[in-house]
TILO-463753 format. One record per residue: residue in one letter; residue number from 1; y, z, x of N, C-alpha, C in turn. Coordinates in Angstrom, 3 decimals. Atoms other than C-alpha are relative to their C-alpha. Layout:
BEGIN
[A NUM [Y Z X] [Y Z X] [Y Z X]]
...
This chain:
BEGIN
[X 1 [-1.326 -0.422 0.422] [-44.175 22.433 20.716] [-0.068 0.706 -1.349]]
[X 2 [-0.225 -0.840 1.360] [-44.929 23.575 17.110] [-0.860 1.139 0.065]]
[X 3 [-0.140 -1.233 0.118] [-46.720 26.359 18.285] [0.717 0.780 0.887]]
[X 4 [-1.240 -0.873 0.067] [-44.067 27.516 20.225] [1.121 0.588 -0.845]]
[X 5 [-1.089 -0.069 1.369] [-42.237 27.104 17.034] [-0.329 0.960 -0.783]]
[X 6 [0.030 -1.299 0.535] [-44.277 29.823 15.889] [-0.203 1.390 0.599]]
[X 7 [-0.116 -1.187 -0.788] [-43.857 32.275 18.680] [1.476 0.493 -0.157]]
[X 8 [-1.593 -0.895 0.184] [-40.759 34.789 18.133] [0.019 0.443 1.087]]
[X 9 [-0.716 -0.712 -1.433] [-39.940 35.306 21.653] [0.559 -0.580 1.048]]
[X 10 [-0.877 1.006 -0.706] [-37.340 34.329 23.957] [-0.513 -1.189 0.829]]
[X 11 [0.387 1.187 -1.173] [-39.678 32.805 26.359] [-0.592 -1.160 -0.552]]
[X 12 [0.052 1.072 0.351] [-40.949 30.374 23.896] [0.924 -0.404 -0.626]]
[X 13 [-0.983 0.600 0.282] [-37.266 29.418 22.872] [-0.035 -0.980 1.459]]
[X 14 [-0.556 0.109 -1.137] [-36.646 29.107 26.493] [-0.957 -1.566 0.633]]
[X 15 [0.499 0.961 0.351] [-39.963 26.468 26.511] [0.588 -1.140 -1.041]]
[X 16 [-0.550 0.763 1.160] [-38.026 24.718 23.492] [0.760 -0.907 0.179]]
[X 17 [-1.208 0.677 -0.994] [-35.150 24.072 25.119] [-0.595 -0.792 1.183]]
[X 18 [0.570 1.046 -1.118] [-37.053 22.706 28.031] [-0.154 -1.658 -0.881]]
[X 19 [0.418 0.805 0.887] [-38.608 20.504 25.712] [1.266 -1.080 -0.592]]
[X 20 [-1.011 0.755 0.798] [-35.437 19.413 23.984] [0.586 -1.741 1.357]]
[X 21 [-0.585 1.445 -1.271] [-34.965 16.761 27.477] [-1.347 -0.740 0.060]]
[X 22 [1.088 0.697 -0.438] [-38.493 15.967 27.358] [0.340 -1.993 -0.685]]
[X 23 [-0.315 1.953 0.257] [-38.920 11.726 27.646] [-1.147 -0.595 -1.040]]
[X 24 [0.506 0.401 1.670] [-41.427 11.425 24.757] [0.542 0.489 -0.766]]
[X 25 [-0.748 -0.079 0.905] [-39.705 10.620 22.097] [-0.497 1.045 -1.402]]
[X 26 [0.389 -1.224 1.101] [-41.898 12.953 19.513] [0.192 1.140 0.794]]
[X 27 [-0.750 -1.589 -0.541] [-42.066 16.244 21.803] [1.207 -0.007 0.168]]
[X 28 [-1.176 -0.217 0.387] [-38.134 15.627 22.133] [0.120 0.304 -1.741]]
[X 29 [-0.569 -0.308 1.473] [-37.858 15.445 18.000] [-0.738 0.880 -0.475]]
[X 30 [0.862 -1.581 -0.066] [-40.459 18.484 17.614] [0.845 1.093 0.627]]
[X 31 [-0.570 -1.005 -0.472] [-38.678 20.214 19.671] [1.695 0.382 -0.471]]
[X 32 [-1.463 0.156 0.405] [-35.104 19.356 18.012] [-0.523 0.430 -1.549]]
[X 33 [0.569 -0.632 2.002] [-37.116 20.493 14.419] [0.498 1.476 0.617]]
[X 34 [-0.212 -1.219 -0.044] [-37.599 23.865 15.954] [0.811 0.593 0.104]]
[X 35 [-1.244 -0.140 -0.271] [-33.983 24.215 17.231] [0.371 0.570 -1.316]]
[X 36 [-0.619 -0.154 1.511] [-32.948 23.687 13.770] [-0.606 1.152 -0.835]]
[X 37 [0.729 -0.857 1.008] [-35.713 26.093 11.862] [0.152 1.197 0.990]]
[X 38 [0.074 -0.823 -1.121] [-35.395 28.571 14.701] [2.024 0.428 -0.136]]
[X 39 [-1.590 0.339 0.181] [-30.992 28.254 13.693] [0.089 0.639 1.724]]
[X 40 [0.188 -0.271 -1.584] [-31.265 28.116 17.665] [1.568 -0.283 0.476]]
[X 41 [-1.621 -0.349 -0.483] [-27.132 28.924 18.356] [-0.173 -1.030 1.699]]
[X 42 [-0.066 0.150 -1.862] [-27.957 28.247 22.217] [-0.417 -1.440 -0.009]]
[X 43 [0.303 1.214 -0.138] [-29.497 24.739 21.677] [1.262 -0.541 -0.407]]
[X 44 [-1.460 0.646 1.153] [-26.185 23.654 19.737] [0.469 -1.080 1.272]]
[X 45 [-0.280 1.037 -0.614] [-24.815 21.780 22.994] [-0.848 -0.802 0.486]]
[X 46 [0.779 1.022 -0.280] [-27.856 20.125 24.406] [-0.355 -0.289 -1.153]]
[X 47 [-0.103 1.299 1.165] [-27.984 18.643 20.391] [0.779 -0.695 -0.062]]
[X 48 [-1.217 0.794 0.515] [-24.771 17.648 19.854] [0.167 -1.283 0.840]]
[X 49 [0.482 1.268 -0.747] [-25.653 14.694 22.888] [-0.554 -0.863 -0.723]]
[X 50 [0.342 0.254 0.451] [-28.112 13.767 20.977] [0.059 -0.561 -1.666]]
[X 51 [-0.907 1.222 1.334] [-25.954 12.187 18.228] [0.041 -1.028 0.376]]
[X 52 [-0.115 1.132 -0.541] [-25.618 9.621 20.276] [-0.971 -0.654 0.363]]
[X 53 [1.478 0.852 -1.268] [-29.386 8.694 21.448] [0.072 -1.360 -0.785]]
[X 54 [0.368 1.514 0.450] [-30.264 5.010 21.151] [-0.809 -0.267 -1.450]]
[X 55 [0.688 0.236 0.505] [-32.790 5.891 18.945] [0.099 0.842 -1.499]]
[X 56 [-0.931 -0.781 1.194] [-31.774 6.811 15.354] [-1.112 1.090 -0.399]]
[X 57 [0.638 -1.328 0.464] [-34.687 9.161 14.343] [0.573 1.317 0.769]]
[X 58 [0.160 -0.535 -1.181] [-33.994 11.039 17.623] [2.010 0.463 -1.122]]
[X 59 [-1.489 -0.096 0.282] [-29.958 11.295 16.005] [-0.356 0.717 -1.530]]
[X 60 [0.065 -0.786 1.663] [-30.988 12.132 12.234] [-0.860 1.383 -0.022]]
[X 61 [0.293 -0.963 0.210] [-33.025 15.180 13.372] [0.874 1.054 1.092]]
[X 62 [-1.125 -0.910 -0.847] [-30.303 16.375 15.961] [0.831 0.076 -1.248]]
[X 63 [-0.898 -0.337 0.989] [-27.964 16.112 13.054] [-0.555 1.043 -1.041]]
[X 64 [0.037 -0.864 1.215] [-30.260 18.014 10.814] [0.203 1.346 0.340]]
[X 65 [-0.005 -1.975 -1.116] [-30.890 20.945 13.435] [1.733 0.526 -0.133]]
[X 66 [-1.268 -0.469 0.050] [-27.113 21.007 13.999] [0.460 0.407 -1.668]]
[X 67 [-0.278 -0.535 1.091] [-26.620 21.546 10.534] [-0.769 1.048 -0.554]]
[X 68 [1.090 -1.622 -0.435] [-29.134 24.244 10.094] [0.673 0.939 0.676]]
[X 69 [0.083 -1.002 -1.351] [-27.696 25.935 13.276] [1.373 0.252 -0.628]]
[X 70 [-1.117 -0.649 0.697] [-24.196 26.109 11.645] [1.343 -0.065 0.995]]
[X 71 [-1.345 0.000 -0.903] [-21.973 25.737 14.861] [1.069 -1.192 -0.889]]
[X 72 [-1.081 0.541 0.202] [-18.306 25.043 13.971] [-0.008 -1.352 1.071]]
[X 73 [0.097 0.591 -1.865] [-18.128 23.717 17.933] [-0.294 -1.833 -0.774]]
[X 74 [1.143 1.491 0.085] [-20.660 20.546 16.515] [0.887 -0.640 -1.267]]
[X 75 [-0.730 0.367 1.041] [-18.294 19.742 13.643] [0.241 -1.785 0.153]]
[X 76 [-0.754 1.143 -0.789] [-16.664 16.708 15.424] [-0.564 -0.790 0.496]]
[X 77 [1.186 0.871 -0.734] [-19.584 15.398 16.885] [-1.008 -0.447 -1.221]]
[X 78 [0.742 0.069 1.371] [-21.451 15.382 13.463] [0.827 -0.825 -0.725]]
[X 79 [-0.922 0.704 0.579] [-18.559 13.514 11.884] [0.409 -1.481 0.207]]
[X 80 [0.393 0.667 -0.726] [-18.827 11.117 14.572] [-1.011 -0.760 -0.433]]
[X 81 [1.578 0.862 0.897] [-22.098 10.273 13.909] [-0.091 -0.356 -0.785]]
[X 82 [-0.045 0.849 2.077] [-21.713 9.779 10.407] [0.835 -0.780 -0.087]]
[X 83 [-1.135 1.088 0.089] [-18.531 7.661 11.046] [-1.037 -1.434 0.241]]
[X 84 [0.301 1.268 -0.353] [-20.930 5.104 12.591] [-1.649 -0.563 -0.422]]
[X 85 [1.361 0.266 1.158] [-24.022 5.177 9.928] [-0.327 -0.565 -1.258]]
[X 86 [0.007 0.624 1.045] [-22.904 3.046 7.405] [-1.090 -1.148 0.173]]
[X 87 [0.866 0.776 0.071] [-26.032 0.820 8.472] [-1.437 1.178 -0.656]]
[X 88 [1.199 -0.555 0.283] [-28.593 4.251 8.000] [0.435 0.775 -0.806]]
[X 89 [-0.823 -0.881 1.153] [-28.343 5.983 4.940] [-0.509 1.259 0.136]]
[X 90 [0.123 -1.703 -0.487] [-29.881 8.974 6.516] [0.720 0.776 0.218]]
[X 91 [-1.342 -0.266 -0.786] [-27.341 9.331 8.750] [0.787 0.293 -0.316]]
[X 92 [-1.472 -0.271 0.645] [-24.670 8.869 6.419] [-0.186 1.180 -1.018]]
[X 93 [0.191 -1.313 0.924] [-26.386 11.712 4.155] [0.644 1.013 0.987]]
């Protein structure tokens, strides 16, 4: 995944996004880095799910991507998340 992260071309976005469902939990959060450093517009809804995963790393780097990526859209869902992070102070950053 991170050297797709350094290919500039659609078809390794298009790998990225695959990636972003993968069921290991690091190639999913590798692949939710690149989203973010990549300000990957088109990933914005398959992140904004990922506020919610069980698993809080998996939530604090969907939140970072989404913030990176800049969608309004993710506003509400980001706000969300942080409503219910007064246990991780990541989160609540």
């Amino acid at each position: 995944v991170w050297a797709l992260t350094r290919i500039d071309a659609p078809a390794a976005r298009a790998a990225i996004h695959h990636a972003l469902g993968d069921t290991d939990a690091l190639v999913q959060r590798t692949a939710i880095r690149s989203a973010g450093l990549w300000r990957d517009s088109d990933a914005s809804e398959t992140l904004r799910p990922l506020l919610r995963d069980a698993d809080p790393q998996t939530r604090r780097v969907a939140a970072e991507s989404l913030g990176r990526i800049g969608d309004p859209a993710a506003v509400p869902d980001l706000l969300s998340a942080a409503g219910g992070a007064d246990d991780d102070r990541f989160l609540l950053h």
